[in-house]
C-alpha positions in Angstrom: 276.6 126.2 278.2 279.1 123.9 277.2 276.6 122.3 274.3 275.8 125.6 273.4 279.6 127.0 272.5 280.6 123.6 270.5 277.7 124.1 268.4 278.4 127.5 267.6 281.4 126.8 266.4 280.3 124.1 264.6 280.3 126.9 261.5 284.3 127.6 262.1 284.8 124.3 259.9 283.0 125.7 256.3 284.1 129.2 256.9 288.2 128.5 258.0 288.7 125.6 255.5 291.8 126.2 254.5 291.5 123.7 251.5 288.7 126.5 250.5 290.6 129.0 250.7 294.0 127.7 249.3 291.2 126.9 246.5 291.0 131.0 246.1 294.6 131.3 245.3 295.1 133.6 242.1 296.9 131.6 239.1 298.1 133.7 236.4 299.0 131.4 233.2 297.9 128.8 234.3 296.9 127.0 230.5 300.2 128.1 229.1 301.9 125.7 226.5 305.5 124.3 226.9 307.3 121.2 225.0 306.6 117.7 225.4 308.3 116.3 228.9 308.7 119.6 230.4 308.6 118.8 234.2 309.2 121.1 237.1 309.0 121.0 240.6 308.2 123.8 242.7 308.3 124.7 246.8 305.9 127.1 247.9 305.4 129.1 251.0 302.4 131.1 251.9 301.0 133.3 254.7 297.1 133.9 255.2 295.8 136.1 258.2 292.2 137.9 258.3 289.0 137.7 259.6 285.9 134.9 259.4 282.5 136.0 258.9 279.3 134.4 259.6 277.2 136.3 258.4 274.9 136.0 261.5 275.0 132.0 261.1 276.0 131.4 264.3 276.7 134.1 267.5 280.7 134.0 266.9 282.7 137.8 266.9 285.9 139.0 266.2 286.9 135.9 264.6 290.7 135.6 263.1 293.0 133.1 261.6 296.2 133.2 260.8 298.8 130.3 259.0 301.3 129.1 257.2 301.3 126.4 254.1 304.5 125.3 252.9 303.6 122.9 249.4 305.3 120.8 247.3 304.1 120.6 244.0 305.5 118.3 240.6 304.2 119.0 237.4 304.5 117.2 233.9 304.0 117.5 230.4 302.9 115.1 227.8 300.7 114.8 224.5 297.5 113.8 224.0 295.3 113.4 220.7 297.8 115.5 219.4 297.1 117.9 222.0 299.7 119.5 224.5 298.6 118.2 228.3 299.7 118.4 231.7 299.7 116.9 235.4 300.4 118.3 238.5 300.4 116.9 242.5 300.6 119.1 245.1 301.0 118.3 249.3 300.5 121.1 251.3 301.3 121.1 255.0 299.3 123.7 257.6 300.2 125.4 261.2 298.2 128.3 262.1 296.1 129.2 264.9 292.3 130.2 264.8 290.5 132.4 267.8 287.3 134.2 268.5 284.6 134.8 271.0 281.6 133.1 271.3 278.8 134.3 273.4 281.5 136.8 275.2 283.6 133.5 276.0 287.4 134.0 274.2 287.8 130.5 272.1 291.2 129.3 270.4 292.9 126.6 268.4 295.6 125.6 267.1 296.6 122.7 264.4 299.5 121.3 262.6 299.4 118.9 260.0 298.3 118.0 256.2 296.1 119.4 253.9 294.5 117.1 251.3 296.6 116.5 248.1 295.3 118.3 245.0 295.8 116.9 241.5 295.1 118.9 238.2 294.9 117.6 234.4 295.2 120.0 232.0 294.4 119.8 228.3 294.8 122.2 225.2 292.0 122.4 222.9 292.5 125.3 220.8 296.0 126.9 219.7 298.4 124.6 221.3 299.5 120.9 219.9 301.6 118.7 221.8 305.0 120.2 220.4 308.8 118.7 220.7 311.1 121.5 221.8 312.2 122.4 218.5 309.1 123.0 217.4 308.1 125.1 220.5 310.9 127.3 219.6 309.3 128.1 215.7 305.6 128.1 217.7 303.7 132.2 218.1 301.7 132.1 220.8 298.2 133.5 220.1 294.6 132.6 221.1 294.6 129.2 223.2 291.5 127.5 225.0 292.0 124.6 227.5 290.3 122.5 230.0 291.3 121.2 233.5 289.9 119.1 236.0 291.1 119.4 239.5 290.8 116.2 242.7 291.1 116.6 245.6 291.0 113.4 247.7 290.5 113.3 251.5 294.1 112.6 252.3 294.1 115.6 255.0 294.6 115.2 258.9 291.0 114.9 260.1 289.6 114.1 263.3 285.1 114.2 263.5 285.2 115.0 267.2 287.6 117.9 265.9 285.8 121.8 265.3 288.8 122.8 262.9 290.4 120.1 260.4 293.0 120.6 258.5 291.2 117.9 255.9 287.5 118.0 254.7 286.6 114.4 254.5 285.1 114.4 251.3 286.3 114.4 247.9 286.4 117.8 245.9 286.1 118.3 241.9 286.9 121.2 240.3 286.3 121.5 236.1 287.4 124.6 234.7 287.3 126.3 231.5 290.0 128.5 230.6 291.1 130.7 227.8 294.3 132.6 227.0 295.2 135.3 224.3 298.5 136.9 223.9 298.7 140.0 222.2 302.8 141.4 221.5 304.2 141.5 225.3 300.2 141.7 227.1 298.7 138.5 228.2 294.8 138.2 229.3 293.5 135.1 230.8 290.1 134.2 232.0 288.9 131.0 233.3 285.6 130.1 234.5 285.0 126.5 236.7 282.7 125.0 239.2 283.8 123.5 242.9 281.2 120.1 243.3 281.8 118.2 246.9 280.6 114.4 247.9 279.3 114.2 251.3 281.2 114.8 254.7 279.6 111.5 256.5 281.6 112.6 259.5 281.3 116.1 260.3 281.3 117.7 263.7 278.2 117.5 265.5 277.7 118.6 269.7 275.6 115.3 269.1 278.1 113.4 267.3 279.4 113.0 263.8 276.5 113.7 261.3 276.1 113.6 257.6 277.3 117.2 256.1 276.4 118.5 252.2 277.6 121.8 249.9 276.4 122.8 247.1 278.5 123.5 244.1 280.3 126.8 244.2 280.9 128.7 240.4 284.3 130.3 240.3 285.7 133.1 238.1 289.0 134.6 237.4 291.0 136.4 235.3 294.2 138.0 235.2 296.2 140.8 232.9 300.1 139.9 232.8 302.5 141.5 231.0 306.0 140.7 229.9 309.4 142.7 230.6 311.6 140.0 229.4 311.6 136.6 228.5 310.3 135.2 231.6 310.0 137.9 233.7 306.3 138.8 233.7 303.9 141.0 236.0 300.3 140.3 236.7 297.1 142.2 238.1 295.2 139.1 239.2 291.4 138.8 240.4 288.2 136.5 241.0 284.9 136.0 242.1 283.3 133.5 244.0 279.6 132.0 244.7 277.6 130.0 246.0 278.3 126.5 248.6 274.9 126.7 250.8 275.5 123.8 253.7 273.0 121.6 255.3 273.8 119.7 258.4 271.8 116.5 258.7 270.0 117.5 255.5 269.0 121.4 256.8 270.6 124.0 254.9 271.5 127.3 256.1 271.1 130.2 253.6 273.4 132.3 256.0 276.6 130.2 254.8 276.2 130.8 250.7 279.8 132.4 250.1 279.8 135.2 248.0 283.5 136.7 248.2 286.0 138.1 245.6 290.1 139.2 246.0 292.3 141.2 244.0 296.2 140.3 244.0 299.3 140.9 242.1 302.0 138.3 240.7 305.3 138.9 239.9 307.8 135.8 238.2 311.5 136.3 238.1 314.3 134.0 236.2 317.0 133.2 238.1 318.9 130.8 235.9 318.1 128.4 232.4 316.3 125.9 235.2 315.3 127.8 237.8 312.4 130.8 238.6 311.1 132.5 241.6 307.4 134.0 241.6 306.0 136.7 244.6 302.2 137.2 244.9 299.9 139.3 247.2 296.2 139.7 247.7 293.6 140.4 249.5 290.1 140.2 250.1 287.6 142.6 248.2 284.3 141.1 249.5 283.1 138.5 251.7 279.6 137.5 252.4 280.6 134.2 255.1 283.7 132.7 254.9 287.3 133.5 255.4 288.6 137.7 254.5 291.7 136.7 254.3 295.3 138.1 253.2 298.1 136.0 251.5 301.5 136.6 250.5 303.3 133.6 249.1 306.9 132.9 247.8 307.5 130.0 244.9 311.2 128.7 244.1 310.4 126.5 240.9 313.3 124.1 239.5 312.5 122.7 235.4 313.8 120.8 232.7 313.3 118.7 229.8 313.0 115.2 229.7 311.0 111.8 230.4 310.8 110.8 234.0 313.2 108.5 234.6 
């Protein structure tokens, strides 16, 4: 019986991730330009509670999570070919609490810890050279196209004889397409990229630790902002998600292909020259297997000019 319950919720690990689903957060602007040496750094709290569903993968019912991820993030600013770039790091921190009931058993767990580091590199490569500030300020922002790459190493708290990690034990790569265009105070953005994993050598087995794949996953979002002031900006925000079949010990599943989309809103407010604070909420639209969930986070973000010293 015993056997039988761990290797049911063997499946909790793919479908709570919460590196997958902080990977679903909505980011409005996120290939906007700003001068050469712009750095900010920003502390971010969010909230996600729902529902995960299996889609008959594995007997598991009334599944819920809920947690909090506090994250630190840095980001930077620099040229190059003549084009305007950027960096970012961010190290997120988890506590929540996951529960559900498997074969009419009541199952729950908690965890506390990190979350693997994610870095992004951003480049222009349409509509926005690398620009000192005095250009910036004679600069009309119009059509823009960019690139990004996102990392994610496996820096994350993770244990193999462990159902629910915090980390994934693998390394994650996300390129992304993106494109901007700016029309008087009405800003659309649309981005299109693809999640591709290595292996998980070490995922949780009833056996012991066995070899773990996912196929890529496509993901799609766009978002319709527009501006009140000078840095105070609204946003409807949305995206849709496939694909990620898994295969334990090189047997896929066909139940656990995601197919999911949310809807959310953003809201960024000035509160002094330096300083910013951004609100956003959404929620699930669809889910085929994964986590429904609903987040609500809260950004303060400090910036200024300069090289880092």
């Amino acid at each position: 019986m015993r056997r039988a319950l761990r290797d049911a919720w063997m499946a909790v690990i793919l479908a709570s991730s919460a590196v997958l689903v902080r990977a679903q957060d909505l980011a409005p602007r996120a290939y906007v330009i700003t001068p050469l040496h712009s750095n900010a750094v920003t502390l971010t709290y969010g909230f996600y509670s729902g529902s995960l569903l299996f889609n008959g993968a594995v007997p598991v019912t009334g599944t819920t999570g809920t947690y909090n991820v506090p994250v630190f993030t840095y980001f930077h600013t620099f040229g190059l070919l003549g084009r305007s770039a950027n960096i970012s790091a961010s190290i997120p921190y988890a506590i929540g609490t996951f529960e559900g009931e498997v074969n009419g058993v009541d199952q729950q767990i908690y965890r506390s810890g990190l979350l693997d580091t994610t870095f992004r590199l951003s480049v222009n490569l349409k509509g926005g050279p690398a620009m000192q500030v005095s250009e910036y300020l004679k600069w009309v922002e119009k059509g823009l196209m960019g690139v990004s790459v996102k990392v994610v190493p496996p820096t994350g708290q993770y244990d193999p004889n462990r159902l629910i990690n915090w980390g994934s034990n693998r390394w994650s790569f996300k390129p992304e397409f993106g494109y901007s265009r700016r029309r008087k105070h009405m800003v659309l953005d649309a981005y299109a990229g693809l999640w591709v994993f290595t292996k998980n050598q070490q995922s949780f087995s009833a056996t012991g630790p066995q070899p773990q794949t996912q196929n890529p996953i496509g993901s799609f979002e766009s978002h319709l902002s527009y501006d009140l002031k000078p840095r105070l900006w609204l946003s409807l925000d949305g995206n849709f998600w496939i694909g990620g079949e898994a295969s334990l010990k090189g047997v896929d599943n066909p139940a656990t292909r995601q197919i999911s989309s949310r809807l959310g809103v953003t809201a960024s407010v000035p509160l002094s020259k330096h300083q910013s604070f951004k609100v956003s909420y959404s929620d699930d639209v669809y889910t085929r297997f994964g986590g429904a969930y609903r987040n609500v986070s809260a950004a303060w973000q400090y910036s200024w000019l300069g090289r880092p010293q």
